[in-house]
Backbone as a chain_set.jsonl record, in Angstrom:
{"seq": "XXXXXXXXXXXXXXXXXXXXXXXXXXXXXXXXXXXXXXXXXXXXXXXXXXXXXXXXXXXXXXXXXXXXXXXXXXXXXXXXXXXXXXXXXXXXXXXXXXXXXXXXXXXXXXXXXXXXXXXXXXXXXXXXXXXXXXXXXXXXXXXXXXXXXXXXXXXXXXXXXXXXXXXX", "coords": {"N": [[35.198, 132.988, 137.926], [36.563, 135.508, 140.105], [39.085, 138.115, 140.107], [40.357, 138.647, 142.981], [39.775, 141.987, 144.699], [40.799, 142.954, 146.707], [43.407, 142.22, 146.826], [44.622, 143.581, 144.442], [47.192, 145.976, 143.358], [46.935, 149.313, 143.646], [47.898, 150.841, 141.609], [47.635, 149.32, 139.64], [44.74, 149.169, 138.704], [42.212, 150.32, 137.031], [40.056, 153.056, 137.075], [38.99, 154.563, 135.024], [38.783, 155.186, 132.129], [40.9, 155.852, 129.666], [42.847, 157.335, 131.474], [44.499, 155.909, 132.71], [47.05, 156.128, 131.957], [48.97, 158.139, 131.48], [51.636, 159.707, 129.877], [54.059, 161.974, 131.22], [56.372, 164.891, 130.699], [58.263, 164.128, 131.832], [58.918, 161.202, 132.481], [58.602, 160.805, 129.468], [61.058, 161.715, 128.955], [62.662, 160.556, 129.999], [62.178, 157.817, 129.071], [63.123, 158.302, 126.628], [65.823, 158.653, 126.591], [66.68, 155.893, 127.718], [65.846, 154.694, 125.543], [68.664, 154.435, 123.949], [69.782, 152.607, 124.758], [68.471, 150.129, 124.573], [68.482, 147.534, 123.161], [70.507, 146.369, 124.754], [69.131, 146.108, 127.14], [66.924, 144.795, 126.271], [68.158, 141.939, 126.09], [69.319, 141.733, 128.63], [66.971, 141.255, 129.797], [66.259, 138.906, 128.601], [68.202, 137.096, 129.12], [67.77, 136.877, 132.311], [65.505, 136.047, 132.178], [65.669, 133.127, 130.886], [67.42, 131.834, 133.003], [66.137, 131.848, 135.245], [64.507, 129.931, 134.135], [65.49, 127.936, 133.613], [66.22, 126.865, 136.124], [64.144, 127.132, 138.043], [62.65, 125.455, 137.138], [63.0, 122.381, 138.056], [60.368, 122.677, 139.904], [58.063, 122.82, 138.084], [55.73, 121.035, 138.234], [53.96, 122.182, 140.031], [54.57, 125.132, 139.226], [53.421, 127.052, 136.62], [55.983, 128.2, 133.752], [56.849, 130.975, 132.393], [57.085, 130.348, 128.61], [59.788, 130.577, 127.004], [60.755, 132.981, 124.65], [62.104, 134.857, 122.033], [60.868, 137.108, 120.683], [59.861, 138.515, 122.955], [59.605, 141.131, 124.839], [60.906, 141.297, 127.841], [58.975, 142.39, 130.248], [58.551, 141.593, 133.264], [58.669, 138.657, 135.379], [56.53, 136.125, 134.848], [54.681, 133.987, 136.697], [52.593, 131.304, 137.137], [50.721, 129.597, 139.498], [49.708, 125.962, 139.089], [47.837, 124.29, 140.103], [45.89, 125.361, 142.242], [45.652, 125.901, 146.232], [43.378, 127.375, 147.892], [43.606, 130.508, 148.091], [46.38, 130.478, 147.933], [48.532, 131.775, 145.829], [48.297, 134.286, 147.012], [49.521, 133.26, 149.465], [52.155, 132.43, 148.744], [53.454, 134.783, 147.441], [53.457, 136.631, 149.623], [55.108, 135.171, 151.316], [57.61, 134.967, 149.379], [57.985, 137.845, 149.302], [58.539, 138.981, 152.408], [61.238, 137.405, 152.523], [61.888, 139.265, 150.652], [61.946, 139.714, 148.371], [60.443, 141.45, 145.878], [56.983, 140.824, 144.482], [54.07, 141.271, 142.531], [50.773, 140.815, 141.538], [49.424, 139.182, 139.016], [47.956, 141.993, 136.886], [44.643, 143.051, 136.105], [43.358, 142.584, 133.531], [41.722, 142.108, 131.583], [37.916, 142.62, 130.994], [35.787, 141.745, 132.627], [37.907, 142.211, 134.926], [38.597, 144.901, 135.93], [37.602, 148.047, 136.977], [36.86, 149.81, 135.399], [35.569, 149.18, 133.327], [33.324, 148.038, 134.025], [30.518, 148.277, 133.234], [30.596, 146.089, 131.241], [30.908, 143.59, 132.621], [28.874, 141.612, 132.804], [28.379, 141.094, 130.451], [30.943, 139.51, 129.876], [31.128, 137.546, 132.138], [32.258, 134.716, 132.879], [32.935, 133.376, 130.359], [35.647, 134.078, 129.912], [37.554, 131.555, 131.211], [40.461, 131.405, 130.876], [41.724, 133.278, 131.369], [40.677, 134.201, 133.649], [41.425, 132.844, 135.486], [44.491, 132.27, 135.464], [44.444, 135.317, 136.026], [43.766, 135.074, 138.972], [45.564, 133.307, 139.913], [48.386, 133.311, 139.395], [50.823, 135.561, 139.418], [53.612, 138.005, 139.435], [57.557, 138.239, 139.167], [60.455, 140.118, 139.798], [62.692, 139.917, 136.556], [64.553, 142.378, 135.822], [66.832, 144.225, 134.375], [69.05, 144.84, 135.512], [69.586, 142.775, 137.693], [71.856, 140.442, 139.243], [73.711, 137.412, 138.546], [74.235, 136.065, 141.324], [71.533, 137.465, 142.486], [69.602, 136.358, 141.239], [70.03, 133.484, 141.455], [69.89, 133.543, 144.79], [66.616, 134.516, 144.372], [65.798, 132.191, 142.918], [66.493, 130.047, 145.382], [64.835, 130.878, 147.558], [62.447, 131.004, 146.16], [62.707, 128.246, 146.266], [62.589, 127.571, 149.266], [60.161, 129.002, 150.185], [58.499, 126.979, 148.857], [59.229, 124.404, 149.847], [58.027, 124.993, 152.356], [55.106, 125.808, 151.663], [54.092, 124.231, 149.454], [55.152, 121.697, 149.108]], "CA": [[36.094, 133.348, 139.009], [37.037, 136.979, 140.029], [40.328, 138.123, 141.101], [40.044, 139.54, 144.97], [40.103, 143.326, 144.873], [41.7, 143.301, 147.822], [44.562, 142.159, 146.209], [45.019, 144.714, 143.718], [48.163, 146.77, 143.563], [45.804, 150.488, 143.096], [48.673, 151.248, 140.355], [47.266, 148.623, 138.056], [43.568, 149.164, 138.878], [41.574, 151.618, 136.875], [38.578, 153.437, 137.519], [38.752, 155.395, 133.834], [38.997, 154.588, 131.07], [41.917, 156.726, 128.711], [43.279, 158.062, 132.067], [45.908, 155.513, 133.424], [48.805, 155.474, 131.587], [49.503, 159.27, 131.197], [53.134, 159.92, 129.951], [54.108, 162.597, 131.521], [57.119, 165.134, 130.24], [59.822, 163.691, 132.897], [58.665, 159.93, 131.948], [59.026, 160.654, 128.537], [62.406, 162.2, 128.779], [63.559, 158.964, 130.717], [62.278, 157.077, 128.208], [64.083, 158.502, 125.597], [67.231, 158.277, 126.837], [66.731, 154.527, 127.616], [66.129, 154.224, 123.977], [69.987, 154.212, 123.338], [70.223, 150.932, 125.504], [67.159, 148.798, 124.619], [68.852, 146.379, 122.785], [71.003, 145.899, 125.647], [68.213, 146.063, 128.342], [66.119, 143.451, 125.875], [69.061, 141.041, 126.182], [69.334, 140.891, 129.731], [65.864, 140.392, 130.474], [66.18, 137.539, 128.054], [69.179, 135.995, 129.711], [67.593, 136.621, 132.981], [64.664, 134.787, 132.183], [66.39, 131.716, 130.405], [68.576, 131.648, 133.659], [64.929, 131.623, 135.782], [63.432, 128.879, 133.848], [66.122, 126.915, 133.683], [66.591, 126.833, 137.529], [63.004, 127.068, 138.349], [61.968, 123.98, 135.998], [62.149, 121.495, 139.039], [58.856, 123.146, 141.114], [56.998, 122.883, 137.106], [54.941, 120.097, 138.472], [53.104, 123.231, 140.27], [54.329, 126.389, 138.385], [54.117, 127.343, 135.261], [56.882, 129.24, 133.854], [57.06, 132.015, 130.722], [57.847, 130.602, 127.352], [61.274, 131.96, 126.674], [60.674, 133.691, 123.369], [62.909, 136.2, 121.73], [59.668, 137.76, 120.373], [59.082, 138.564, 123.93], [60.454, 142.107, 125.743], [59.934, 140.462, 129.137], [58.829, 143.441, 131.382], [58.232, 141.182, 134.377], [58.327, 137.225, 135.223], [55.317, 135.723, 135.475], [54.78, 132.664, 137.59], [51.153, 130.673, 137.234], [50.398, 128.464, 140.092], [48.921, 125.039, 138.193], [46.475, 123.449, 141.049], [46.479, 126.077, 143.757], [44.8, 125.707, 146.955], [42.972, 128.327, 148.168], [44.803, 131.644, 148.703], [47.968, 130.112, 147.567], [49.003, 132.542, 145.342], [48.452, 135.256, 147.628], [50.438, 133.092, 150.356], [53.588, 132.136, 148.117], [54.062, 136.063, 147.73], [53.945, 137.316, 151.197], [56.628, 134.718, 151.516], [58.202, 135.777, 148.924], [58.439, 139.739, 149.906], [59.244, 138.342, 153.679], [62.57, 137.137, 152.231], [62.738, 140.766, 149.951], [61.542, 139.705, 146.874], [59.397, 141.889, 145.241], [55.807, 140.642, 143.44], [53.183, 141.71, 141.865], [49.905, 140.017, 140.873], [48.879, 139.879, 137.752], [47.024, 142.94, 137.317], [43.7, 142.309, 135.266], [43.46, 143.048, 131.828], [39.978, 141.549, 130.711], [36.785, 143.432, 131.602], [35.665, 141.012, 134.543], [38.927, 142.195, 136.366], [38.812, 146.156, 135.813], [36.21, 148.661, 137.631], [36.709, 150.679, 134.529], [35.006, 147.988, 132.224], [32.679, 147.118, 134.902], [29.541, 147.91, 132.244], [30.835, 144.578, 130.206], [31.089, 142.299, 133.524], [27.933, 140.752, 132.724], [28.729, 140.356, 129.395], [31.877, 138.54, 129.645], [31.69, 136.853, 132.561], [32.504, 133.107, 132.492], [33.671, 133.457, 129.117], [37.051, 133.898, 129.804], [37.707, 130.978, 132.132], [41.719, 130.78, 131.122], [42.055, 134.776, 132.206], [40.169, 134.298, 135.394], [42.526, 131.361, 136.403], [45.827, 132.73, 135.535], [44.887, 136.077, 136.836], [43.071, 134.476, 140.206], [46.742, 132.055, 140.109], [49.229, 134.303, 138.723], [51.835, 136.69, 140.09], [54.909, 138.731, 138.758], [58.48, 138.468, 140.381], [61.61, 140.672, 139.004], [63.649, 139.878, 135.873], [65.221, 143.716, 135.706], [68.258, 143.948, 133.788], [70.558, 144.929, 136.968], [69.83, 141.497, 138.324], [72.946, 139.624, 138.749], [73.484, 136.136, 138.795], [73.66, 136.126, 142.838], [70.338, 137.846, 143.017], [68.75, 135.415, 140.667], [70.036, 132.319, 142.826], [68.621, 134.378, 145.724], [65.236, 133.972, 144.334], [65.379, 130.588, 143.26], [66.705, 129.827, 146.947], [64.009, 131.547, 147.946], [61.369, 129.954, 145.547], [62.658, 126.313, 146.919], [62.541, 127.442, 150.813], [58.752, 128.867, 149.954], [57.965, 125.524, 147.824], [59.426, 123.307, 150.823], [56.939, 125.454, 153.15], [53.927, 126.11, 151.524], [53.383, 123.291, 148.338], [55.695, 120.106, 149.28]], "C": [[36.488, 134.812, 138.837], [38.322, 137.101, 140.723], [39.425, 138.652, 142.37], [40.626, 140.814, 144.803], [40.711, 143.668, 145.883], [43.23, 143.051, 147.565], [45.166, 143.175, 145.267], [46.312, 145.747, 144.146], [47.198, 148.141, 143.442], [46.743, 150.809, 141.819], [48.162, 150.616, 139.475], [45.683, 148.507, 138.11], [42.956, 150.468, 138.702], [40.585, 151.822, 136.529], [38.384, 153.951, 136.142], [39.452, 155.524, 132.773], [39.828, 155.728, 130.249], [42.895, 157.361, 129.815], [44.46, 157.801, 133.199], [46.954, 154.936, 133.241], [49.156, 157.097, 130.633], [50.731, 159.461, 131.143], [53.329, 161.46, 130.374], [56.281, 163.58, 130.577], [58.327, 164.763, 130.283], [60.081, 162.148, 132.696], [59.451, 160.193, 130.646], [60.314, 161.162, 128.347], [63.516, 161.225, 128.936], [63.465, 158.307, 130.057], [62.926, 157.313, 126.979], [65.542, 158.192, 125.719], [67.636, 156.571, 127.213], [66.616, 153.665, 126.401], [66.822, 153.844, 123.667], [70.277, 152.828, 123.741], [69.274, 150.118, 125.242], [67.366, 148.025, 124.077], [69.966, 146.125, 124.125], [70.466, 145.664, 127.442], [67.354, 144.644, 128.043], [67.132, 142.287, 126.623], [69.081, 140.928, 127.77], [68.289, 140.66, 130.571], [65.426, 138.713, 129.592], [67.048, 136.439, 128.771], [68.594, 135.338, 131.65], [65.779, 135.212, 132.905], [64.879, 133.542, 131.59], [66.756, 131.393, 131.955], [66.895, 130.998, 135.152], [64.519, 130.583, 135.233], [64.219, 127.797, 134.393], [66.711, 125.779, 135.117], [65.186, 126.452, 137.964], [61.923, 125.948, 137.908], [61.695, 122.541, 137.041], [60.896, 121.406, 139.722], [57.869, 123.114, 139.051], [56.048, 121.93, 137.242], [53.726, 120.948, 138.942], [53.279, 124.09, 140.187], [54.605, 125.966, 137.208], [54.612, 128.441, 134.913], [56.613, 129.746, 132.613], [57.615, 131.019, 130.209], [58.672, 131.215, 127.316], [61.048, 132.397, 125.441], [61.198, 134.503, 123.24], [62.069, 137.082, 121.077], [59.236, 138.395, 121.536], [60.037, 139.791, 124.582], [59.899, 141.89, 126.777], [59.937, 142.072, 129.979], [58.891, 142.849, 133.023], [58.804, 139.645, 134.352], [57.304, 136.527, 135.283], [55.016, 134.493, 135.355], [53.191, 132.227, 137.634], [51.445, 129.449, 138.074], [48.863, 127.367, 139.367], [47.606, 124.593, 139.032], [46.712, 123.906, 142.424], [45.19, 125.629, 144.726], [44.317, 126.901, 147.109], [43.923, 129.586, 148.742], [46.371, 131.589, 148.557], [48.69, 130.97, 146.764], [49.715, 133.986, 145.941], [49.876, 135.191, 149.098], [51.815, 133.085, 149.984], [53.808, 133.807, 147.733], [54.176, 136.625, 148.686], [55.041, 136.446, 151.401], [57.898, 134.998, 150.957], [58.85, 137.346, 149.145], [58.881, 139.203, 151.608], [60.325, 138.275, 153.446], [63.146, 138.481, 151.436], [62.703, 140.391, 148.313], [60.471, 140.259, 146.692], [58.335, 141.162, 144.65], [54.851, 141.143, 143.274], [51.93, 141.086, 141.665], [49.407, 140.825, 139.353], [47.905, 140.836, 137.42], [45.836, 142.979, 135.905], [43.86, 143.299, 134.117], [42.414, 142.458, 130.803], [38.536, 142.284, 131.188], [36.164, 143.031, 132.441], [36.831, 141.541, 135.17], [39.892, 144.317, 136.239], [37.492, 146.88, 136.251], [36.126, 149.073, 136.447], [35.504, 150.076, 133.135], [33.673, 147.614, 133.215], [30.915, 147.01, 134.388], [29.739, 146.536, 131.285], [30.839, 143.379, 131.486], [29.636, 141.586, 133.289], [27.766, 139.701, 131.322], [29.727, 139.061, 128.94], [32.049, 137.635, 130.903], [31.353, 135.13, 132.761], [32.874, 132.619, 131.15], [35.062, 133.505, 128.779], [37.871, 133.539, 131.161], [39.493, 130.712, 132.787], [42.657, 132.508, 131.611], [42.271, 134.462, 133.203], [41.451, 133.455, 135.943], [43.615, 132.33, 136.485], [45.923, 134.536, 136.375], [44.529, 135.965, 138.216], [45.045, 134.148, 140.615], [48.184, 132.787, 139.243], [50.064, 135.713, 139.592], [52.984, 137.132, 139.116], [56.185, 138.763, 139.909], [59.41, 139.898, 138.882], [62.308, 139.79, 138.061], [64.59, 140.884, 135.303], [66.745, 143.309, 135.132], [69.2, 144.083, 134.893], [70.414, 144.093, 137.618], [71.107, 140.912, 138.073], [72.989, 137.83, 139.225], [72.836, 135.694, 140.675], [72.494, 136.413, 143.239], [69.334, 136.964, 142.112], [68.67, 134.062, 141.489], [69.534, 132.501, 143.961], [67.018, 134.124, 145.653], [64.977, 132.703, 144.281], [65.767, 129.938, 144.602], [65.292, 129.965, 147.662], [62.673, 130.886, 148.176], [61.215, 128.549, 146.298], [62.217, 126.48, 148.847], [60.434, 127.435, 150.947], [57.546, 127.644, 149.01], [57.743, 124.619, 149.075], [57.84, 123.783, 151.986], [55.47, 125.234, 152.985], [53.315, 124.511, 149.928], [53.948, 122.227, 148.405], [55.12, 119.392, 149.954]], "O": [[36.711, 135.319, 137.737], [38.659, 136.416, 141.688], [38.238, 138.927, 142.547], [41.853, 140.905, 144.749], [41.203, 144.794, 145.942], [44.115, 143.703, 148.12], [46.325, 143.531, 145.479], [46.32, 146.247, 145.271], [46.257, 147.684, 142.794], [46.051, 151.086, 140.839], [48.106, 151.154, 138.369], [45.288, 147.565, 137.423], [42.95, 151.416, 139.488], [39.983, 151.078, 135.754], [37.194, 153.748, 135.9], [40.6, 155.943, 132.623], [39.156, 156.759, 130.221], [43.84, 157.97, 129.316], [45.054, 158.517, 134.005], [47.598, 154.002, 133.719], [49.492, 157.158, 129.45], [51.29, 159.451, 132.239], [52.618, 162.231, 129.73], [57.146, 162.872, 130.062], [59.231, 164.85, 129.452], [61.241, 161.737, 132.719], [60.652, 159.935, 130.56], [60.697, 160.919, 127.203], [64.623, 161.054, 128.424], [64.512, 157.682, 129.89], [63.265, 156.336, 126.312], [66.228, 157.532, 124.938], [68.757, 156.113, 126.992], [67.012, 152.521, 126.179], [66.623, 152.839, 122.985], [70.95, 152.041, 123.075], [69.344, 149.11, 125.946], [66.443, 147.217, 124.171], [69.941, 144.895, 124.167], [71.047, 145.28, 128.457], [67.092, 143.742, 128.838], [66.789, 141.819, 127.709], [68.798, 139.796, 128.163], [68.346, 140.117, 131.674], [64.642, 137.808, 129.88], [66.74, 135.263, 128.964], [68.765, 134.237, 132.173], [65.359, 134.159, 133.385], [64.009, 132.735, 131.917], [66.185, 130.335, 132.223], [66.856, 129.913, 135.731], [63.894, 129.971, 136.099], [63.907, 126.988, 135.266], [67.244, 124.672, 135.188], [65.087, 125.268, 138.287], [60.767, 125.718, 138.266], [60.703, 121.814, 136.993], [60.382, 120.348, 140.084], [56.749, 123.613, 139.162], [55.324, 121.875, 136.248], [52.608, 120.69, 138.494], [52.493, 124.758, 140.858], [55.383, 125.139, 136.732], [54.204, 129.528, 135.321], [56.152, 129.006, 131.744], [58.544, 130.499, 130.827], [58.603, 132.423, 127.544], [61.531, 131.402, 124.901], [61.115, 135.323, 124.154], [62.685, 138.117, 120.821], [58.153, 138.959, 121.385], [61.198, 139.483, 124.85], [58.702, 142.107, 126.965], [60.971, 142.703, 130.198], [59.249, 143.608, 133.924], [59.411, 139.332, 133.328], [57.28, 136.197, 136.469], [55.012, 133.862, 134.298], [52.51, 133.002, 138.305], [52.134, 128.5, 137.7], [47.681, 127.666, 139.195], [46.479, 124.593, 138.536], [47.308, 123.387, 143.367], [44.112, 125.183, 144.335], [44.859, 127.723, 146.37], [44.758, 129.531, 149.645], [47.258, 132.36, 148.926], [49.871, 130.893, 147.103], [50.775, 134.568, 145.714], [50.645, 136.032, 149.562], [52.656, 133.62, 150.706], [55.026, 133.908, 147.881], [55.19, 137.321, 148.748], [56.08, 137.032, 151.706], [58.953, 135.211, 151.555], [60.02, 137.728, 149.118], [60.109, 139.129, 151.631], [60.945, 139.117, 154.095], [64.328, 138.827, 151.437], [63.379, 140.81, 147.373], [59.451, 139.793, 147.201], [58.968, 140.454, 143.867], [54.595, 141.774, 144.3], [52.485, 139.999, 141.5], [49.188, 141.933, 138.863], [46.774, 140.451, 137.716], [46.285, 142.931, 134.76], [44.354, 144.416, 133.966], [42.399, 142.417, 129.572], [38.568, 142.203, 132.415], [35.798, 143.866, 133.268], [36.761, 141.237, 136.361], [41.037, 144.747, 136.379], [36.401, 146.4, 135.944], [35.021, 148.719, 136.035], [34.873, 150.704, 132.286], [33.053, 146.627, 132.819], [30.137, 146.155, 134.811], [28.771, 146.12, 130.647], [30.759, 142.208, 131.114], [29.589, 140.661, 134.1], [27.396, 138.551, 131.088], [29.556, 138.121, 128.164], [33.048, 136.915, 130.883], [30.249, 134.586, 132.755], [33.097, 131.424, 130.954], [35.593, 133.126, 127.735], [38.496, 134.281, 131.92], [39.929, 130.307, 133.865], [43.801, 132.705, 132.02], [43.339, 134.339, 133.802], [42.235, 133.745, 136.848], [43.703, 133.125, 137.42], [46.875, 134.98, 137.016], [45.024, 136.884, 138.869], [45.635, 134.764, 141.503], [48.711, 132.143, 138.336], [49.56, 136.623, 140.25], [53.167, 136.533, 138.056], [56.068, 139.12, 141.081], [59.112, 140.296, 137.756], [62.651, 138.736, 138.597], [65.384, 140.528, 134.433], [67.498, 142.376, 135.412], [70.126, 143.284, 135.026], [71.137, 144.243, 138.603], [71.535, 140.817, 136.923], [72.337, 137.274, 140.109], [71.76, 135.292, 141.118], [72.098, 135.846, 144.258], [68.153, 136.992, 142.458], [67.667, 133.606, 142.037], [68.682, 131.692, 144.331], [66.317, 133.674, 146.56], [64.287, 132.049, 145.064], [64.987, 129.011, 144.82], [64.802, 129.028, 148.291], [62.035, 130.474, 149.144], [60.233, 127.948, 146.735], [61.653, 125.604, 149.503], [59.663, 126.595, 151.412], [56.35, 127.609, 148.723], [56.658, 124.153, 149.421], [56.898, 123.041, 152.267], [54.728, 124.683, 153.797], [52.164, 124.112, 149.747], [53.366, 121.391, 147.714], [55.502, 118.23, 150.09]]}, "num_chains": 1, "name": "protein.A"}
């Protein structure tokens, strides 16, 4: 299975290899100064994703949700549809952003699902059947530390209206 290039965000899709994840002087300046807070940025992407599972745990019959791990600096959430139908992934996020929730798809990270790699696609493909899936069936919502409770209930609201619609 291949993701659909048409899906692709172009930000997470790269043509060359060493050349897309340049820190730049103004990046790295920002990131320094976020240094002082990263134990207090970790923490509330931990709370926000506890607060996500724990809410989101009814629809686990057809998502699967992150492991909460404190080993884990969650950058994102990421939501695996279990037994999607066709295009389902792609549909449960346009519904999603409709309502103003941001997502993402998982953006590939195995050499079947990068142009840049695209000398190894023969090599690896069908070899890494539990990639293909999750990134085929796979999306990213927000867990950002400036989430507040309200905007977390928001999504799961959200989640259940696009559940009732599209997978009940």
């Amino acid at each position: 299975m291949r993701l659909n290039q048409n899906d692709f965000d172009p930000r997470f899709t790269h043509d060359i290899i060493g050349y897309n994840f340049k820190t730049m002087e103004l990046q790295a300046a920002l990131g320094l100064t976020q240094l002082k807070r990263i134990d207090w940025i970790i923490e509330r992407r931990w709370e926000n994703v506890k607060y996500l599972n724990e809410r989101l745990e009814k629809f686990s019959s057809v998502i699967q949700l992150p492991k909460y791990d404190e080993n884990v600096s969650y950058m994102a959430y990421p939501i695996v549809i279990k037994n999607p139908k066709e295009t389902a992934q792609k549909k449960i996020r346009m519904k999603l952003e409709q309502k103003g929730i941001e997502t993402r798809p998982l953006f590939g990270c195995i050499p079947t699902q990068q142009p840049a790699y695209s000398y190894l696609k023969d090599k690896y493909e069908g070899l890494l059947p539990v990639a293909d899936f999750v990134g085929s069936n796979g999306f990213y919502i927000g867990c950002h530390q400036y989430l507040i409770t309200e905007d977390l209930d928001y999504v799961v609201k959200a989640f259940g209206d696009v559940y009732d619609e599209l997978l009940g």
